[in-house]
LOTORRO-767597 format. One line per field, with one value per residue (C-alpha): x negated, y, z negated. Coordinates in Angstrom, 1 decimal, padded with zeros to 4 digits. Each point is the difference from the previous one (the first is absolute). Layout:
x: c(X ...)
y: c(Y ...)
z: c(Z ...)
end
This chain:
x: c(096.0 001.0 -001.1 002.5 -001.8 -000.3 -001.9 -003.7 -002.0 -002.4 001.4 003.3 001.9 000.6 -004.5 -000.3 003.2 -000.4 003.0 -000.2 002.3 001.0 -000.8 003.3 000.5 000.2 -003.2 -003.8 -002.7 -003.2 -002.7 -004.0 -003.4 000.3 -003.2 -003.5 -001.5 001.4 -003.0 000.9 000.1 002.5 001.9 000.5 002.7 001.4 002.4 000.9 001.5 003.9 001.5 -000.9 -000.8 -002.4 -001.6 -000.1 -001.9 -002.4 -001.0 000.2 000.4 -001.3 -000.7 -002.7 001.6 -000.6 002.0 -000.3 000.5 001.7 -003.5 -001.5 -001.7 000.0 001.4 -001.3 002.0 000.8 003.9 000.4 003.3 001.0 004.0 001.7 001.7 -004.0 000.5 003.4 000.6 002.5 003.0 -001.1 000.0 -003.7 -003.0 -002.3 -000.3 -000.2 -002.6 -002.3 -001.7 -000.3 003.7 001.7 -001.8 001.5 003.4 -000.3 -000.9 002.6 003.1 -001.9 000.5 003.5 001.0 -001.1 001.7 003.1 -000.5 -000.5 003.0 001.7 -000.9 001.3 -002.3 -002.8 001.4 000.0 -003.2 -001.2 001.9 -002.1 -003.8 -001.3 002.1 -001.5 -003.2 000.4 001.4 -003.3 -001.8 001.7 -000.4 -003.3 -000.9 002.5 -002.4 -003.5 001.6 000.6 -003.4 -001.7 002.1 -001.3 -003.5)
y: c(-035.9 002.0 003.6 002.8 001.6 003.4 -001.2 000.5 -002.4 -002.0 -002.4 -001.7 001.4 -002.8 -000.2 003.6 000.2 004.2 002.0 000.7 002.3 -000.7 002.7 001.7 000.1 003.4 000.9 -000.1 -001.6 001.5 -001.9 001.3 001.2 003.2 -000.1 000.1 -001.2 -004.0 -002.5 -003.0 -003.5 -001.1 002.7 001.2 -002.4 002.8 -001.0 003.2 002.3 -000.5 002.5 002.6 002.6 -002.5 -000.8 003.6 001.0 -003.3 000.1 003.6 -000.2 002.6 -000.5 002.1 001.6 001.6 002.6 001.7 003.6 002.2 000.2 -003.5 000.3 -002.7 001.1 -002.3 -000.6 -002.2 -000.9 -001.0 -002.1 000.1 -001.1 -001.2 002.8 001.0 -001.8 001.4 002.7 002.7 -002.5 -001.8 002.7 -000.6 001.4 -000.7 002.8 002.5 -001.8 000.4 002.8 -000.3 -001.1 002.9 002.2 -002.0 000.4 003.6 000.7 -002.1 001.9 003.4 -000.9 -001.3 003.4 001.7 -001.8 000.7 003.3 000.7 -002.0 001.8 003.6 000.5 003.7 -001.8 -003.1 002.8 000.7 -003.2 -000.6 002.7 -001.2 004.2 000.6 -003.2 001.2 003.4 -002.4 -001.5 002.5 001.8 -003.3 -000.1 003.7 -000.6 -003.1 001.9 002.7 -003.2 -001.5 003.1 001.2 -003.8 001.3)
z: c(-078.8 003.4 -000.1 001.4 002.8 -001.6 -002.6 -000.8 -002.1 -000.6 -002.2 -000.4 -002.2 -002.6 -000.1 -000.8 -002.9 001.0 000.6 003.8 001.6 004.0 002.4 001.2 003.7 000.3 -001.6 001.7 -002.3 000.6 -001.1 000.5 -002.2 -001.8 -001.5 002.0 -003.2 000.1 000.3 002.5 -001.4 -002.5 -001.4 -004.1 -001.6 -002.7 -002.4 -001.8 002.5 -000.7 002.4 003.0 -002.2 -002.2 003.5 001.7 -003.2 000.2 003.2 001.1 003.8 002.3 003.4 002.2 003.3 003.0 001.3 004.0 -000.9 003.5 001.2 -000.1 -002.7 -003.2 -003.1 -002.9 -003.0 -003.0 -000.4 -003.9 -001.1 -003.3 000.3 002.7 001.3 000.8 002.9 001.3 002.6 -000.7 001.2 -003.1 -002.1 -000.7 -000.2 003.3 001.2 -002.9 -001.2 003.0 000.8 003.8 000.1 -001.7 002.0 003.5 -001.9 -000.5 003.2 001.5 -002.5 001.1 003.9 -000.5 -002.2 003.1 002.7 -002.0 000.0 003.2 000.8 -002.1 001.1 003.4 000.8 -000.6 002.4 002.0 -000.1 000.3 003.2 001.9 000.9 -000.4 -003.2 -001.0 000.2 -001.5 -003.6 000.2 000.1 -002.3 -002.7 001.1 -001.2 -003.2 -000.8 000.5 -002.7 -001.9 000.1 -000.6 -003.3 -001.4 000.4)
end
């Protein structure tokens, strides 16, 4: 039996008698260990997992990660999948990044920064200001003070 050469298997298909769907060409198939828990050797032959819910709930993959925070610095963390869309960005509509810690932060901090480019492109006074290296300097000082107030009224 010839193979189509987007297709991933180990077995012909008339040895295995499973229902095996072809890879599309448009989609990516990303294939690695989700679990740090997996002995090496042969791996578990299990027979009663019947679909990807049935398996997320079997095996429970989570991954340990290391993240390089804006200072260097190594942010540990445990990513846990429980569905698919786990695994999936934003684009995907999934759930990546919500469910991390370290990663929501990176997004907040990115939206934040991108709400305030806006708005200075948006307001052409402060522009303005901007434009003007002394002017500039009298804004950051003037945050700076507004922060200090900021800082202290938390304590």
């Amino acid at each position: 039996m010839s193979m189509k050469e987007n297709f991933i298997s180990m077995a012909p298909d008339e040895e295995s008698s499973a229902k095996v769907s072809l890879i599309d060409q448009n989609k990516t198939l990303m294939i690695d260990q989700y679990t740090s828990d997996v002995e090496a050797g042969n791996p578990e032959f299990v027979e009663d997992v019947h679909n990807i819910d049935e398996a997320f709930a079997r095996f429970k993959p989570k991954v340990d990660v290391t993240f390089t925070d804006e200072e260097g610095g190594a942010v540990e963390e445990t990513l846990s999948f429980g569905e698919i869309r786990d695994f999936e960005t934003n684009g995907g509509k999934g759930r990546l990044v919500e469910n991390s810690p370290f990663l929501s932060g990176v997004k907040m901090k990115i939206e934040t920064n991108t709400k305030i480019r806006k708005s200075i492109e948006q307001n052409r006074k402060l522009r303005d200001i901007l434009k003007e290296a002394s002017s500039r300097n009298e804004l950051k000082d003037m945050l700076r003070s507004m922060l200090s107030e900021l800082e202290a009224a938390e304590d």
